[in-house]
N, CA, C and O atoms as a Maestro MAE file, in Angstrom:
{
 s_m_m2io_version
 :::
 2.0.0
}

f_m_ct {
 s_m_title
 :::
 protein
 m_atom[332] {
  # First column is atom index #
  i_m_mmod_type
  r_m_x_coord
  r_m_y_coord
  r_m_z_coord
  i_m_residue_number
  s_m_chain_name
  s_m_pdb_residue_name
  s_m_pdb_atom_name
  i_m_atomic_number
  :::
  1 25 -28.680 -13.583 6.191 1 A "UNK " " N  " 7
  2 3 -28.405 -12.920 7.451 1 A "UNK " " CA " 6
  3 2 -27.855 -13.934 8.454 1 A "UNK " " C  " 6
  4 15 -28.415 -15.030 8.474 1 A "UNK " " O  " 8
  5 25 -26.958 -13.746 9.189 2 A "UNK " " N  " 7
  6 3 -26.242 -14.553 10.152 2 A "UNK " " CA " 6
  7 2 -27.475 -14.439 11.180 2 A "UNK " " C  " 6
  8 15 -28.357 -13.601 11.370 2 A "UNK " " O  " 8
  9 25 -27.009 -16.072 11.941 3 A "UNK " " N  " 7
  10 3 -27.968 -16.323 12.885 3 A "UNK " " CA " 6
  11 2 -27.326 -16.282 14.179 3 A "UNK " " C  " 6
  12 15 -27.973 -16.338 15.225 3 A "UNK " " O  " 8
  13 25 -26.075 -16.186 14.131 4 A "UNK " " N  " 7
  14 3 -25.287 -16.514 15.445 4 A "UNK " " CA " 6
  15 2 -24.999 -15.502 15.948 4 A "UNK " " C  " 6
  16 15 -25.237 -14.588 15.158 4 A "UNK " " O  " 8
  17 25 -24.376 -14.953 17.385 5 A "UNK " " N  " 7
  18 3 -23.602 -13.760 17.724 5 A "UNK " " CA " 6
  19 2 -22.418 -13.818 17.332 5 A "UNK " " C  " 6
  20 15 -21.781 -12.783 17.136 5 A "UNK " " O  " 8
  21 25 -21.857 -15.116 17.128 6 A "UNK " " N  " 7
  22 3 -20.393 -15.137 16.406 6 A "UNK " " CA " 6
  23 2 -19.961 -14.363 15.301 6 A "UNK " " C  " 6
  24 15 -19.022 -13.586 15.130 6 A "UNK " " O  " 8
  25 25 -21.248 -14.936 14.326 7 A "UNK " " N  " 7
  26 3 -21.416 -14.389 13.081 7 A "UNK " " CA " 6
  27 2 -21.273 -13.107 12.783 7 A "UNK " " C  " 6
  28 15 -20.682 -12.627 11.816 7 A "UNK " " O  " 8
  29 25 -21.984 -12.416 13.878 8 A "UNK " " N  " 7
  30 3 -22.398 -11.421 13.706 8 A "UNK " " CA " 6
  31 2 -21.273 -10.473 14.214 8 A "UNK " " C  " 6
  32 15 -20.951 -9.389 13.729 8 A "UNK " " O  " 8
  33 25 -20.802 -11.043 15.176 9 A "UNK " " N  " 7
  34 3 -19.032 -10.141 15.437 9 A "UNK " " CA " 6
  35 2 -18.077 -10.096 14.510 9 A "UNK " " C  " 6
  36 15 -17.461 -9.069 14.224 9 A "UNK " " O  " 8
  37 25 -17.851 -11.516 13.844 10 A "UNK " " N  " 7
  38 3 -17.104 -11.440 12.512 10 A "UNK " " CA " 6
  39 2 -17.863 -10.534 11.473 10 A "UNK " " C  " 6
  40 15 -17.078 -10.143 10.609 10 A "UNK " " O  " 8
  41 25 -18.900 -10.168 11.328 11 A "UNK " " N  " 7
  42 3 -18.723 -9.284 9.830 11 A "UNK " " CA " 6
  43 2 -18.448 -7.981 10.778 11 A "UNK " " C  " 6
  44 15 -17.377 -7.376 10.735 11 A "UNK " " O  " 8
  45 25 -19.360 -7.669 11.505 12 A "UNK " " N  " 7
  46 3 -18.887 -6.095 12.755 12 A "UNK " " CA " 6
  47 2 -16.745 -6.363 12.332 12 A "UNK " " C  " 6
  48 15 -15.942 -5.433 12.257 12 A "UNK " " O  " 8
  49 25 -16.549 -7.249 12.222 13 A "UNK " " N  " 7
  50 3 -15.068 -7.349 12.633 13 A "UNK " " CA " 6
  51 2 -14.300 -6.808 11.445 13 A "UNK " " C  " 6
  52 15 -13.420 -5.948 11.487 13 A "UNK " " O  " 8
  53 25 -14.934 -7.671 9.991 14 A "UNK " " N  " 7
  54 3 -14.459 -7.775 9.100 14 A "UNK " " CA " 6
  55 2 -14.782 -6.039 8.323 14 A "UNK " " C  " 6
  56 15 -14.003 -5.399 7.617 14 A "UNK " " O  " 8
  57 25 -15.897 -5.731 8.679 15 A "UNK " " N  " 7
  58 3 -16.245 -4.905 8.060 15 A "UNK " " CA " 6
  59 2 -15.060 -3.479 8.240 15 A "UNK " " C  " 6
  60 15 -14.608 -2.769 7.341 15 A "UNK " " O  " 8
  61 25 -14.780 -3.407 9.838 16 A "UNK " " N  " 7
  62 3 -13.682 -2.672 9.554 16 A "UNK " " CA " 6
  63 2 -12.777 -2.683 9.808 16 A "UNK " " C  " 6
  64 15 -12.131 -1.810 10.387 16 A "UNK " " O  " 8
  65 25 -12.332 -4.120 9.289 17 A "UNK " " N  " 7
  66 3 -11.019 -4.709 9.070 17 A "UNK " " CA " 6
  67 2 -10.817 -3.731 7.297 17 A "UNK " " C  " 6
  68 15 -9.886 -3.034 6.895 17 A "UNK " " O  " 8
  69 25 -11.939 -4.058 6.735 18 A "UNK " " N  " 7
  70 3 -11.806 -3.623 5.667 18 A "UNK " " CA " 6
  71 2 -11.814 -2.261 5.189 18 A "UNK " " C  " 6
  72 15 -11.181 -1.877 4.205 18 A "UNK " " O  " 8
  73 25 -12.664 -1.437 6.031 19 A "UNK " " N  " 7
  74 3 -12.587 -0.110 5.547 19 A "UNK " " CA " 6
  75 2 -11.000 0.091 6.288 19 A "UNK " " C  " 6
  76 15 -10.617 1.020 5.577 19 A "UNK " " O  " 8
  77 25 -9.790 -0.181 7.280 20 A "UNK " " N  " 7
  78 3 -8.556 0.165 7.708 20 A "UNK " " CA " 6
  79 2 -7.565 -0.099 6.594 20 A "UNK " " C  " 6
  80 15 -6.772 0.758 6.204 20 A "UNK " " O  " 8
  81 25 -7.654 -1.451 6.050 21 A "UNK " " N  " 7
  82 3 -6.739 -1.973 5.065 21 A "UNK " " CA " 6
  83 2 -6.739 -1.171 3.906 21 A "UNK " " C  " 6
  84 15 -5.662 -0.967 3.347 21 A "UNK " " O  " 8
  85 25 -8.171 -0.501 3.290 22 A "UNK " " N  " 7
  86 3 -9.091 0.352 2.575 22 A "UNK " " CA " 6
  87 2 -8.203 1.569 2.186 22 A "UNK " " C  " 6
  88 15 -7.722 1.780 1.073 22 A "UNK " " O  " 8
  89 25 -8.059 2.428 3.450 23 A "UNK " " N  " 7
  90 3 -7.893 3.535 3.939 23 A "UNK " " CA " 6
  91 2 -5.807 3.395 3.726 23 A "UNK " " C  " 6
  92 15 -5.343 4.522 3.548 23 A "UNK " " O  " 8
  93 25 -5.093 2.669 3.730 24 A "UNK " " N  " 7
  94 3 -4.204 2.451 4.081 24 A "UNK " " CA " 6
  95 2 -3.566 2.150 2.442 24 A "UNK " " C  " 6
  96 15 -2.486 2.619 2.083 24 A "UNK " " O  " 8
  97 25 -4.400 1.331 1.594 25 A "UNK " " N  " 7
  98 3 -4.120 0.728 0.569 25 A "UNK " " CA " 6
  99 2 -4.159 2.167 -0.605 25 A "UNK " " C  " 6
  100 15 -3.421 2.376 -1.567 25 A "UNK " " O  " 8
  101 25 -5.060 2.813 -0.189 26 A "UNK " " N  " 7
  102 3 -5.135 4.138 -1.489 26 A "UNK " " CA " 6
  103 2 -4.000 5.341 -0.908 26 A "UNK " " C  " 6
  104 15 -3.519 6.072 -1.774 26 A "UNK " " O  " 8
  105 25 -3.487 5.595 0.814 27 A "UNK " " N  " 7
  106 3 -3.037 6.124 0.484 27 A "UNK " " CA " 6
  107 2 -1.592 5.548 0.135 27 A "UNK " " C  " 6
  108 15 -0.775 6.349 -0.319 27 A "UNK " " O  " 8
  109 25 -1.360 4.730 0.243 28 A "UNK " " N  " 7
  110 3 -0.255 4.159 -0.005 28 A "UNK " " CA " 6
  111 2 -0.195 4.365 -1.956 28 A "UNK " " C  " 6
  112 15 0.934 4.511 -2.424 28 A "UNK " " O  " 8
  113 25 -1.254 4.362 -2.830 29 A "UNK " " N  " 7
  114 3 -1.119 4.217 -4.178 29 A "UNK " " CA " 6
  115 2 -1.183 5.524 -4.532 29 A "UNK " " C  " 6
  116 15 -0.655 5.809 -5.607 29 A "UNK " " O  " 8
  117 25 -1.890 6.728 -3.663 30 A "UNK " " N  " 7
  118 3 -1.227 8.243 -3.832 30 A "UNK " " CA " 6
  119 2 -0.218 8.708 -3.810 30 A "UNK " " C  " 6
  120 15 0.118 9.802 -4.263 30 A "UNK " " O  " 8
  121 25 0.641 7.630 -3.071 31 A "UNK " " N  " 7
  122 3 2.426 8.161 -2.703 31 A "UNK " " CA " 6
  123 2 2.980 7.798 -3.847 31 A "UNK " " C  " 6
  124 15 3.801 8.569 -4.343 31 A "UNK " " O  " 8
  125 25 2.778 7.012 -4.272 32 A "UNK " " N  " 7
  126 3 3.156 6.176 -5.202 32 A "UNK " " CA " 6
  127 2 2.843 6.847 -6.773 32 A "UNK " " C  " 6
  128 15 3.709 7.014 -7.631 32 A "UNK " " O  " 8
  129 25 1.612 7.130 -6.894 33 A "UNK " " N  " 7
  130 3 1.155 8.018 -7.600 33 A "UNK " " CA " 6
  131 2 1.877 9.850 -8.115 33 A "UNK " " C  " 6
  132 15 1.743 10.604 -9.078 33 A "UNK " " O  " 8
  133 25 2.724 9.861 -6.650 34 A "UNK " " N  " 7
  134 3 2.733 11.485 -6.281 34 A "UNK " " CA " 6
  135 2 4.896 11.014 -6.675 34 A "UNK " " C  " 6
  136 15 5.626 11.886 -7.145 34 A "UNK " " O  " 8
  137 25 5.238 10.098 -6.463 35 A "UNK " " N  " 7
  138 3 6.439 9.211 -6.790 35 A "UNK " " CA " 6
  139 2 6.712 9.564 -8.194 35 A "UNK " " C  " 6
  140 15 7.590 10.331 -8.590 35 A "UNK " " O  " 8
  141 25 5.606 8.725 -9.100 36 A "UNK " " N  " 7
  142 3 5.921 8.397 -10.059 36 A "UNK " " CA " 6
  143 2 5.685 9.806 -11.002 36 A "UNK " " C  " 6
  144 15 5.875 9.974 -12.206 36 A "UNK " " O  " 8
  145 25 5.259 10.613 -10.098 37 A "UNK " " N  " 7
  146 3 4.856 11.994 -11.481 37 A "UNK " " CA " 6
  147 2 5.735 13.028 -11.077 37 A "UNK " " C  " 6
  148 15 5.565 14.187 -11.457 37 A "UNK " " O  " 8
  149 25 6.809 12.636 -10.217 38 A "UNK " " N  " 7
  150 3 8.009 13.608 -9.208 38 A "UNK " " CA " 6
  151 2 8.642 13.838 -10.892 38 A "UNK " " C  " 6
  152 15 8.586 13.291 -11.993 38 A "UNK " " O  " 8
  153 25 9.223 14.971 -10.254 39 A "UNK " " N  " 7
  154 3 10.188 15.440 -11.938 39 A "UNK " " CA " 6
  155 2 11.690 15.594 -11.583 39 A "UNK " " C  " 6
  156 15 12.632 15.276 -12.308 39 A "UNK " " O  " 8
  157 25 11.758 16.200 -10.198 40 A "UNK " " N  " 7
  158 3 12.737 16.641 -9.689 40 A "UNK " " CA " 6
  159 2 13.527 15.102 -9.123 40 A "UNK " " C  " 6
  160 15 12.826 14.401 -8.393 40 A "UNK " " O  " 8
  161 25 14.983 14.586 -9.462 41 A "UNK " " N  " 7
  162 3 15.306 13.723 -8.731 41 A "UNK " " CA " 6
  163 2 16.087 13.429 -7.180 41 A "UNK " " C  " 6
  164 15 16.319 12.358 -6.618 41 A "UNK " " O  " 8
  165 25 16.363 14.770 -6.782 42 A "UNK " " N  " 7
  166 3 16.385 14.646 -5.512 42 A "UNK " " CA " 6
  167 2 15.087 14.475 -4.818 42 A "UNK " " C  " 6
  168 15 14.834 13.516 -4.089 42 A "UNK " " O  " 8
  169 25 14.269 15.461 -5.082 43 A "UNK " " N  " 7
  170 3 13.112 14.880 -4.474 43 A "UNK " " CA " 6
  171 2 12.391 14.009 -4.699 43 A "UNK " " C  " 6
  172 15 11.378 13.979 -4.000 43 A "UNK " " O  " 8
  173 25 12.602 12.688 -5.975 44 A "UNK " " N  " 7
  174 3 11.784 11.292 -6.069 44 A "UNK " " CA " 6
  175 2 12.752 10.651 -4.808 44 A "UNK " " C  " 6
  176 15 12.268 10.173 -3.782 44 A "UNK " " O  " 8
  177 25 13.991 10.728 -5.051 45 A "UNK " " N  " 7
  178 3 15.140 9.878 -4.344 45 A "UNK " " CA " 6
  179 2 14.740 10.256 -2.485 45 A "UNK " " C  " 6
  180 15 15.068 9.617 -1.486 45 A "UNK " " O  " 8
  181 25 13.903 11.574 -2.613 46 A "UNK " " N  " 7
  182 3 13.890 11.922 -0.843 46 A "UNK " " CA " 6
  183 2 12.532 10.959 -0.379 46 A "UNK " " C  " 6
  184 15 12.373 10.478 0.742 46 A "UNK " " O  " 8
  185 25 11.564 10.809 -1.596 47 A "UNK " " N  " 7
  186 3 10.346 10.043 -1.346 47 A "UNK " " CA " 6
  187 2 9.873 8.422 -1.674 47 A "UNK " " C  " 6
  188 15 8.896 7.686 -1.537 47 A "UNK " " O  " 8
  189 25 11.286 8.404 -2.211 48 A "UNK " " N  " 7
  190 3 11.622 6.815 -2.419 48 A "UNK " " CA " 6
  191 2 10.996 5.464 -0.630 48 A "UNK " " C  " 6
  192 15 10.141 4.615 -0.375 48 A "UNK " " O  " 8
  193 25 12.391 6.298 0.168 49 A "UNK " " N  " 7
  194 3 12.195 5.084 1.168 49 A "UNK " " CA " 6
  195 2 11.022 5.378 1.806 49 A "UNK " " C  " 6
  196 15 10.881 4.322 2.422 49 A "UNK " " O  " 8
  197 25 10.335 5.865 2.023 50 A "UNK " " N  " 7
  198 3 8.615 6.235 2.528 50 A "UNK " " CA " 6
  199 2 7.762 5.665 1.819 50 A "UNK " " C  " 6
  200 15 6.828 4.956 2.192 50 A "UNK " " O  " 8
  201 25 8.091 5.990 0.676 51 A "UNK " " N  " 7
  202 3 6.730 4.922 -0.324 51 A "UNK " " CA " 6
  203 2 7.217 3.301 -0.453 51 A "UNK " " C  " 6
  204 15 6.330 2.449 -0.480 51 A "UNK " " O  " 8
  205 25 8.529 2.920 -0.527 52 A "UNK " " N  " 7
  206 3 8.983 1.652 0.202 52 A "UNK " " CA " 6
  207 2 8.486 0.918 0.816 52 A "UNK " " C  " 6
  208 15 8.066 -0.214 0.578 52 A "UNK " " O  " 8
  209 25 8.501 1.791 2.045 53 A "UNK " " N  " 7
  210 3 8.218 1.220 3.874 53 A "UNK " " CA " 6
  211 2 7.107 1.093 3.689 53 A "UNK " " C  " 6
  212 15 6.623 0.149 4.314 53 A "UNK " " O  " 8
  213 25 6.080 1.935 2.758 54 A "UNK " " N  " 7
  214 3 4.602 1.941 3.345 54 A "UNK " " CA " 6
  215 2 4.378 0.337 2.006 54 A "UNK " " C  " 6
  216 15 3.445 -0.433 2.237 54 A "UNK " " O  " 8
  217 25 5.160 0.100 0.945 55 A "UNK " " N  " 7
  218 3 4.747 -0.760 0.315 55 A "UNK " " CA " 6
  219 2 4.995 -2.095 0.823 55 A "UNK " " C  " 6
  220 15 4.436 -3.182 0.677 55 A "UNK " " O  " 8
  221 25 6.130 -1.629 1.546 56 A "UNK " " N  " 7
  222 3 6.794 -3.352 2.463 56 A "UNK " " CA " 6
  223 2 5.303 -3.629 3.449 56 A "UNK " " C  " 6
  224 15 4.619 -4.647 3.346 56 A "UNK " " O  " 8
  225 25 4.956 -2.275 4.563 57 A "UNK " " N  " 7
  226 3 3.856 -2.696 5.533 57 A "UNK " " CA " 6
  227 2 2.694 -2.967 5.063 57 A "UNK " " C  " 6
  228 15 1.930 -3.350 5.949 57 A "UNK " " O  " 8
  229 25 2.032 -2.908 3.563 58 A "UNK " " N  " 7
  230 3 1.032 -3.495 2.723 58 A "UNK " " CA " 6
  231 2 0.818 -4.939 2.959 58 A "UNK " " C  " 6
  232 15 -0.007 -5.684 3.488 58 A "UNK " " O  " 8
  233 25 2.487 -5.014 2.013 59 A "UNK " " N  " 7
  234 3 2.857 -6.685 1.956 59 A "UNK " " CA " 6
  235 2 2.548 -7.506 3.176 59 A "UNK " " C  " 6
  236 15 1.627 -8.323 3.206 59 A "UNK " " O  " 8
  237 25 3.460 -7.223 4.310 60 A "UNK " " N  " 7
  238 3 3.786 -7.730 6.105 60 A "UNK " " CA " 6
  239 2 1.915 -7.943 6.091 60 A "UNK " " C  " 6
  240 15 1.472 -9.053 6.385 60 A "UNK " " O  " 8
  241 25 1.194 -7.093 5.825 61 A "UNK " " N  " 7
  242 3 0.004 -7.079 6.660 61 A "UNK " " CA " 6
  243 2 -0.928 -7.548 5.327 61 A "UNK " " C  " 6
  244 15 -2.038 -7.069 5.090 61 A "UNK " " O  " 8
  245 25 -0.416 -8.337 4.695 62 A "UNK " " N  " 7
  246 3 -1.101 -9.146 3.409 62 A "UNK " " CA " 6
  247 2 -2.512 -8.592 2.895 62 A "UNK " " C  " 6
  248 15 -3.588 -9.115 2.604 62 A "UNK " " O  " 8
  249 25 -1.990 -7.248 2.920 63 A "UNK " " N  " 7
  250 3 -3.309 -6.094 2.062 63 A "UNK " " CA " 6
  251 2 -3.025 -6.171 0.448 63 A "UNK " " C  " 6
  252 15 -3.921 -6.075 -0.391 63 A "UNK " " O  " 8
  253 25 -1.433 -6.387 0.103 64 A "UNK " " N  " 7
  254 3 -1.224 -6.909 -1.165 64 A "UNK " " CA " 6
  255 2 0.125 -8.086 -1.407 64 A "UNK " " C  " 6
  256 15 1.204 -7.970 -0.825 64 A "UNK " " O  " 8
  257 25 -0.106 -8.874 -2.093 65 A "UNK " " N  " 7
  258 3 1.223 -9.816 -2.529 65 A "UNK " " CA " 6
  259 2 2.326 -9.467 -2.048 65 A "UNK " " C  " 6
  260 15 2.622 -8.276 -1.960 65 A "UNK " " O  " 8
  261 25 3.123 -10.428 -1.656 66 A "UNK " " N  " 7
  262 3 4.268 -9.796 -1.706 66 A "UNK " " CA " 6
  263 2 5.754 -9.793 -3.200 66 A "UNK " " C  " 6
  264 15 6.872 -9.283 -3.285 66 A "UNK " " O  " 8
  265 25 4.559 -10.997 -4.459 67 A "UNK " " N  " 7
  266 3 5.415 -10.199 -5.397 67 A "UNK " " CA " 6
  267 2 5.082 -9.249 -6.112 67 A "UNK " " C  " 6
  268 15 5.868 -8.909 -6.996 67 A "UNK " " O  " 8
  269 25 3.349 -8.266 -5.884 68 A "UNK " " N  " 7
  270 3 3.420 -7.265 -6.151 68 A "UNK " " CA " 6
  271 2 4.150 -6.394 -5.462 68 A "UNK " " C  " 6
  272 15 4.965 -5.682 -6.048 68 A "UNK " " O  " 8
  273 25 3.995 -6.336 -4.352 69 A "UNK " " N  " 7
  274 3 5.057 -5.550 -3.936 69 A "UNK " " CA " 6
  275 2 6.826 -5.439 -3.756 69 A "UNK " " C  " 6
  276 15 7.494 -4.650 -3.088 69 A "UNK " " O  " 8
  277 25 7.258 -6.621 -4.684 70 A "UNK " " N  " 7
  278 3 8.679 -6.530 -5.297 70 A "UNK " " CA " 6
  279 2 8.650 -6.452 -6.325 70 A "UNK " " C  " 6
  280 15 9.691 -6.722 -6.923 70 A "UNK " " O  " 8
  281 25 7.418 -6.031 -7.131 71 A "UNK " " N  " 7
  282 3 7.237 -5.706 -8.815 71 A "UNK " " CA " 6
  283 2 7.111 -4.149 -8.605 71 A "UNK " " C  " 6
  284 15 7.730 -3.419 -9.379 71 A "UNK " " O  " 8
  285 25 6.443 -3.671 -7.731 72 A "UNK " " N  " 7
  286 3 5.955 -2.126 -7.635 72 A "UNK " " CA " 6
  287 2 7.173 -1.202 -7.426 72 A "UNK " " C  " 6
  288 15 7.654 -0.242 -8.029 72 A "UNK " " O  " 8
  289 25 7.532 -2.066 -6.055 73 A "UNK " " N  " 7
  290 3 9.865 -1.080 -5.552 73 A "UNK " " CA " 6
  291 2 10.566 -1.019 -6.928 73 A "UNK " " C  " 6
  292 15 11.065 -0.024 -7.452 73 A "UNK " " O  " 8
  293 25 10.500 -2.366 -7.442 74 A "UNK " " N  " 7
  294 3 11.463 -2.496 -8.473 74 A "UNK " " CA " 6
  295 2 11.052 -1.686 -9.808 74 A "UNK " " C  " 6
  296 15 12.073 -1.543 -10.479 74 A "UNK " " O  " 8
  297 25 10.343 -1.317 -10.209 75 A "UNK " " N  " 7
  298 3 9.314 -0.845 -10.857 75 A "UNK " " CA " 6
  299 2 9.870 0.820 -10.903 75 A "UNK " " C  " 6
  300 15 10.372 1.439 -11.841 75 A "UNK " " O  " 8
  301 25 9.486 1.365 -9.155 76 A "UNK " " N  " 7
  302 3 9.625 2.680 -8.655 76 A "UNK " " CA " 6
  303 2 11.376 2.926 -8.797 76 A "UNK " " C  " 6
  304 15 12.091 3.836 -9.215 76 A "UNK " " O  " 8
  305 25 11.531 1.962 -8.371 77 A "UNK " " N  " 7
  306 3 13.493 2.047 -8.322 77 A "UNK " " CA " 6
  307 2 14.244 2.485 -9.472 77 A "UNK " " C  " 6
  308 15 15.122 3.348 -9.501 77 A "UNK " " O  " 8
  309 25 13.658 1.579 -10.692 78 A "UNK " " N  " 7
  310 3 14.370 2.263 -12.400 78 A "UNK " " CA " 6
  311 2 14.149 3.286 -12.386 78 A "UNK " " C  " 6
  312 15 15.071 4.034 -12.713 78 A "UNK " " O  " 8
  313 25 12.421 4.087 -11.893 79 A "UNK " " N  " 7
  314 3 12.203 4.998 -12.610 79 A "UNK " " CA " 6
  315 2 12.925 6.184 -11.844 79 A "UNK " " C  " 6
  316 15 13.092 7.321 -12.285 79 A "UNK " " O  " 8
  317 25 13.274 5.752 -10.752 80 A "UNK " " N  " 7
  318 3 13.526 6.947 -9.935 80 A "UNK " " CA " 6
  319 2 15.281 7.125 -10.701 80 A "UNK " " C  " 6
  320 15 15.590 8.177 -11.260 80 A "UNK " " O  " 8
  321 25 15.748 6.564 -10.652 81 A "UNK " " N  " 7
  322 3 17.150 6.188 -11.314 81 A "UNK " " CA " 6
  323 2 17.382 6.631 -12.436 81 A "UNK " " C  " 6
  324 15 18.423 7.283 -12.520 81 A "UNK " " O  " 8
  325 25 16.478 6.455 -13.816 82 A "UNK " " N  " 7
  326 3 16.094 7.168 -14.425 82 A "UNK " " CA " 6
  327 2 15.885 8.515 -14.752 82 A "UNK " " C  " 6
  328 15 16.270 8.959 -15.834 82 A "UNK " " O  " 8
  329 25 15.161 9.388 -13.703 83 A "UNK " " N  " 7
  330 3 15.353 10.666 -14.091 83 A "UNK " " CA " 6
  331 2 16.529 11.462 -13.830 83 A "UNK " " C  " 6
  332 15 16.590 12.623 -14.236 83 A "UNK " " O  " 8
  :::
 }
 m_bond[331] {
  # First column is bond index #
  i_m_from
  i_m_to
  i_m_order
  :::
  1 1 2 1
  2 2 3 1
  3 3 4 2
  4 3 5 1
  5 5 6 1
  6 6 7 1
  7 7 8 2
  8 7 9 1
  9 9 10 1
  10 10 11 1
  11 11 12 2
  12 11 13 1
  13 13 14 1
  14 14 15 1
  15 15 16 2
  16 15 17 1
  17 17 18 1
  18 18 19 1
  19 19 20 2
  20 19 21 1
  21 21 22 1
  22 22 23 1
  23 23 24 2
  24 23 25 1
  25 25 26 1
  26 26 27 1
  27 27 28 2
  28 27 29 1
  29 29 30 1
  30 30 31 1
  31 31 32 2
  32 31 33 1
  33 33 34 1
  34 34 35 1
  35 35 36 2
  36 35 37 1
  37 37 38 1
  38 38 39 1
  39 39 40 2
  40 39 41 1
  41 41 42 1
  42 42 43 1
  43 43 44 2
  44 43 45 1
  45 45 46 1
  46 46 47 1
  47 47 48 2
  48 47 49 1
  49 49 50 1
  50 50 51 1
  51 51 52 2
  52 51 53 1
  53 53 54 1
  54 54 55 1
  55 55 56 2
  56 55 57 1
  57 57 58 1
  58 58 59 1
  59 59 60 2
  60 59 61 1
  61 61 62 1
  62 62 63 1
  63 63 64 2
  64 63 65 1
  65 65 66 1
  66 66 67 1
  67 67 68 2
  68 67 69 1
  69 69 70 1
  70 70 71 1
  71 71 72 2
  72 71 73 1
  73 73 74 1
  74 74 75 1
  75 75 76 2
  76 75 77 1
  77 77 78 1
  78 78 79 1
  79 79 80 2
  80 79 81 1
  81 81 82 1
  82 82 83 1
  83 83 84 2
  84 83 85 1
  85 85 86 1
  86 86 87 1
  87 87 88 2
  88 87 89 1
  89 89 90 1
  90 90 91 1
  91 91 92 2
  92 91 93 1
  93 93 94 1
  94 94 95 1
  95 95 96 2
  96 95 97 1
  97 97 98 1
  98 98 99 1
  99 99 100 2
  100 99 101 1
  101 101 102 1
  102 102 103 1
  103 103 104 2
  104 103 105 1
  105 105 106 1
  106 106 107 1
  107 107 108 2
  108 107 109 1
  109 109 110 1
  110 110 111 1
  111 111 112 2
  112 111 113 1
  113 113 114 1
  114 114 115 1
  115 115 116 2
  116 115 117 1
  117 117 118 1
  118 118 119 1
  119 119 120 2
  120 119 121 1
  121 121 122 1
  122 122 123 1
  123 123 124 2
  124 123 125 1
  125 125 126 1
  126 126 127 1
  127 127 128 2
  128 127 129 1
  129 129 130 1
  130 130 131 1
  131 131 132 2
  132 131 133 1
  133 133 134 1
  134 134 135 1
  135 135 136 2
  136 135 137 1
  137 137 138 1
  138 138 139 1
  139 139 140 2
  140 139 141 1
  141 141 142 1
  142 142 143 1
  143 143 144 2
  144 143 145 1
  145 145 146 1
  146 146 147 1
  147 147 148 2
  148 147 149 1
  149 149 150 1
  150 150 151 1
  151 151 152 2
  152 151 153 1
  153 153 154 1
  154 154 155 1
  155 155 156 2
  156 155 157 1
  157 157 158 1
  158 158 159 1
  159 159 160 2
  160 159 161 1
  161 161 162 1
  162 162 163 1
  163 163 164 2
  164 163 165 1
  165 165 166 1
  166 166 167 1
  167 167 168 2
  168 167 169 1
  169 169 170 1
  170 170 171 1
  171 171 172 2
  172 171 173 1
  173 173 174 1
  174 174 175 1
  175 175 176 2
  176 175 177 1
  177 177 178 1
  178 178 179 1
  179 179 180 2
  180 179 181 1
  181 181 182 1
  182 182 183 1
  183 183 184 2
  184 183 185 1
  185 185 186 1
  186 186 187 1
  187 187 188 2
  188 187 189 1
  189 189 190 1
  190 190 191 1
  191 191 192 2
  192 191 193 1
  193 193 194 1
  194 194 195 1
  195 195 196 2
  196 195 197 1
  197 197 198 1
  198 198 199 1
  199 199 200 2
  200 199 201 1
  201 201 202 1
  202 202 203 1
  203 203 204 2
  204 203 205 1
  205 205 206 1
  206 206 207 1
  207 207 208 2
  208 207 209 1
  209 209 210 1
  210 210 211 1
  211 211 212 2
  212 211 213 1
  213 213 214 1
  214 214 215 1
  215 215 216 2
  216 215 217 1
  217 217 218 1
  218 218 219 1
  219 219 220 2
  220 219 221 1
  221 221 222 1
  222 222 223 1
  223 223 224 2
  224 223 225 1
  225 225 226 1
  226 226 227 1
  227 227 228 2
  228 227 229 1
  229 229 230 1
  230 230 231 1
  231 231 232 2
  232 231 233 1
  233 233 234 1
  234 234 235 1
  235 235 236 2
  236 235 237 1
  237 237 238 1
  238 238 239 1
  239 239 240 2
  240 239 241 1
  241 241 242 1
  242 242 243 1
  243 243 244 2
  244 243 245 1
  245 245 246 1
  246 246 247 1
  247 247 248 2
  248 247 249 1
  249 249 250 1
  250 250 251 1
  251 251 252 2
  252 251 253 1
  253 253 254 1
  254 254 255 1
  255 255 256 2
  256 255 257 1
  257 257 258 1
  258 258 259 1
  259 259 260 2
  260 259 261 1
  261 261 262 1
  262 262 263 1
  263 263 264 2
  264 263 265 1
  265 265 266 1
  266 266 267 1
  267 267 268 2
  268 267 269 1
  269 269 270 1
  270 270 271 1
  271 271 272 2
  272 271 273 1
  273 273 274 1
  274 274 275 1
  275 275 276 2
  276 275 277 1
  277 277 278 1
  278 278 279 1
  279 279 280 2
  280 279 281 1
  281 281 282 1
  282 282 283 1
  283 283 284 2
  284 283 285 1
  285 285 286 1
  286 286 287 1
  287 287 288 2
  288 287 289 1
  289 289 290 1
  290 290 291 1
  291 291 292 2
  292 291 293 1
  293 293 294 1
  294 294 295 1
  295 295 296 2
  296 295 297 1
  297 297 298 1
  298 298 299 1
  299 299 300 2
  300 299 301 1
  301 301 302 1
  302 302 303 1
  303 303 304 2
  304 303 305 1
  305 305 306 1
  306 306 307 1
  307 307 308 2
  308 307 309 1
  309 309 310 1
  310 310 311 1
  311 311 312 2
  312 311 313 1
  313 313 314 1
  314 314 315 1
  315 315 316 2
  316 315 317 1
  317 317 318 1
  318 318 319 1
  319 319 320 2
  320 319 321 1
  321 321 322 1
  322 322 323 1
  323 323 324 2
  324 323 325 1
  325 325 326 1
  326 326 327 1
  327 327 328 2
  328 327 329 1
  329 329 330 1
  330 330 331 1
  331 331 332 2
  :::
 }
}
């Protein structure tokens, strides 16, 4: 148990630092999820730059890598191309 008030603001801090990043990180892997099971290719190609942006603001806000997140676009990009 922390002894300090410092201490004790940093986990208060961290704690929902973590449930935001949390909250942000799954839905971002539902889009992604909802992306990759699209059938129709106008509509992967309409949900492409949204699941993008939200994978670039992951990266920016170092919730994940940023060469997972040029493995994941590139990844989403064939497949969308693909169908």
């Amino acid at each position: 148990m922390a002894h300090h008030k410092s201490a004790l603001k940093r986990i208060r801090q961290d704690e929902k630092k973590r449930v935001h990043n949390k909250y942000y990180a799954k839905t971002t892997r539902n889009a992604i999820k909802a992306l990759r099971n699209a059938t129709d290719k106008a509509e992967a190609e309409k949900m492409y730059p949204s699941v993008v942006a939200m994978i670039d603001k992951l990266a920016k806000r170092n919730i994940i890598h940023k060469n997972k997140a040029a493995n994941l676009k590139s990844k989403l990009a064939s497949q969308v191309s693909s169908l």
